[in-house]
C-alpha positions, 0 to 999 in steps of 0.5 A: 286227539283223545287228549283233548276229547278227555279234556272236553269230558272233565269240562262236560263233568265240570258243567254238570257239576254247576247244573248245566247239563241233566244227571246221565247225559255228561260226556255223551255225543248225539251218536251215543245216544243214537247208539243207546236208542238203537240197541234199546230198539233192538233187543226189543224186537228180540224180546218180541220175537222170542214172545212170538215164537215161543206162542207158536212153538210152545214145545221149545220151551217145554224141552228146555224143562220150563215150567211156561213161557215166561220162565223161558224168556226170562232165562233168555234175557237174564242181565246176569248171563250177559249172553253167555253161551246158550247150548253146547259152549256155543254163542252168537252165530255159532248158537244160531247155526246150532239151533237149526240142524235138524238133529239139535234137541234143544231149545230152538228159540234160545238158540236162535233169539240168545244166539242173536242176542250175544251176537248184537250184545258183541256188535255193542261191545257188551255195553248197554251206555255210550259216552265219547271216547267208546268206538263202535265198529261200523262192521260189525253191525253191518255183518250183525244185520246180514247174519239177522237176514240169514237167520230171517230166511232160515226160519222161514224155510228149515224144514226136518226130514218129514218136510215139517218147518223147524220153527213156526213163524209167518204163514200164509193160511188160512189168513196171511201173517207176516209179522215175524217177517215185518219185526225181522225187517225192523231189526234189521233196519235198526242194525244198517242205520246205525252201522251206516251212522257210524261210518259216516262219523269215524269216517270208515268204510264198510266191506259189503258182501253180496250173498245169495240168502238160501246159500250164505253163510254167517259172517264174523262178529267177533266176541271181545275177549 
């Protein structure tokens, strides 16, 4: 079989070679490219969310010794780190978890946004491009999606000793705004439609888990090594 899918890749190459298909697009299916505008989505959220949270908390960033807000994210979202460990040697849900003990002193916005970062970038296999004989794990995205809603409900509701909440997200006065809520939902929406495409193509099954949100725990998603 992945005889004859490279088979169809060096026909695909010979093709484009005669002008058939556009630069960029050989040996991509529609579920690559699915894929591509999934992730693209994806760490557009994020990107979004470090912007919204780091207006709400500017002390995160000021921990960290930047000098403003966009010195901050663009050492979050430098392509050069490739999502590399963001505090204390730790990355994806290790990183997430990390920035919201109460005795974390860091940074909690890279904590939580690289956190999620490295997480999704380990769900994509590190890759940004999709061509057909890369394989996706439906799995991982699906436990990529449920660690988001963790992370989500988190942010709400950790508060330190004095009852003060970790992070400043949504609030409800004096006029209500719900756009964290609402840029978590479509992240999350994103990661399930895609986990669900790709089990319906590779034809395997996702284990789904049943978690009470206040009480779960983050669920693997493994780096590769």
């Amino acid at each position: 079989m992945r005889a004859l899918v490279l088979l169809a890749a060096l026909l695909l190459s010979a093709c484009a070679s005669n002008g058939d298909f556009a630069p960029g697009q050989i040996a991509k299916t529609d579920i690559d490219r699915v894929a591509e505008t999934h992730r693209r989505a994806a760490f557009a959220s994020l990107k979004t969310l470090a912007e919204k949270l780091y207006r709400r908390n500017p002390r995160e960033w000021r921990k960290a010794g930047h000098p403003n807000m966009e010195a901050a994210l663009a050492q979050i979202f430098d392509p050069q780190l490739i999502w590399l460990p963001t505090l204390e040697g730790k990355r994806g849900v290790d990183a997430i978890a990390a920035g919201f003990r109460e005795d974390f002193q860091g940074d909690r916005v890279a904590a939580l946004i690289g956190g999620m970062g490295g997480m999704l970038n380990a769900a994509f296999n590190g890759q940004a491009e999709f061509y057909v004989l890369d394989d996706l794990d439906p799995q991982k995205l699906y436990n990529s999606a449920r660690n988001i809603e963790i992370a989500a409900w988190k942010l709400a509701h950790a508060r330190d000793a004095a009852g003060n909440l970790l992070l400043v997200s949504n609030e409800m006065q004096p006029a209500q705004n719900l756009s964290f809520e609402r840029e978590f939902g479509k992240l999350i929406g994103s990661v399930d439609i895609l986990s669900t495409i790709i089990a319906d193509k590779t034809n395997r099954s996702v284990v789904k888990v049943i978690q009470n949100v206040a009480s779960a725990v983050f669920l693997p998603v493994p780096f590769l090594r």
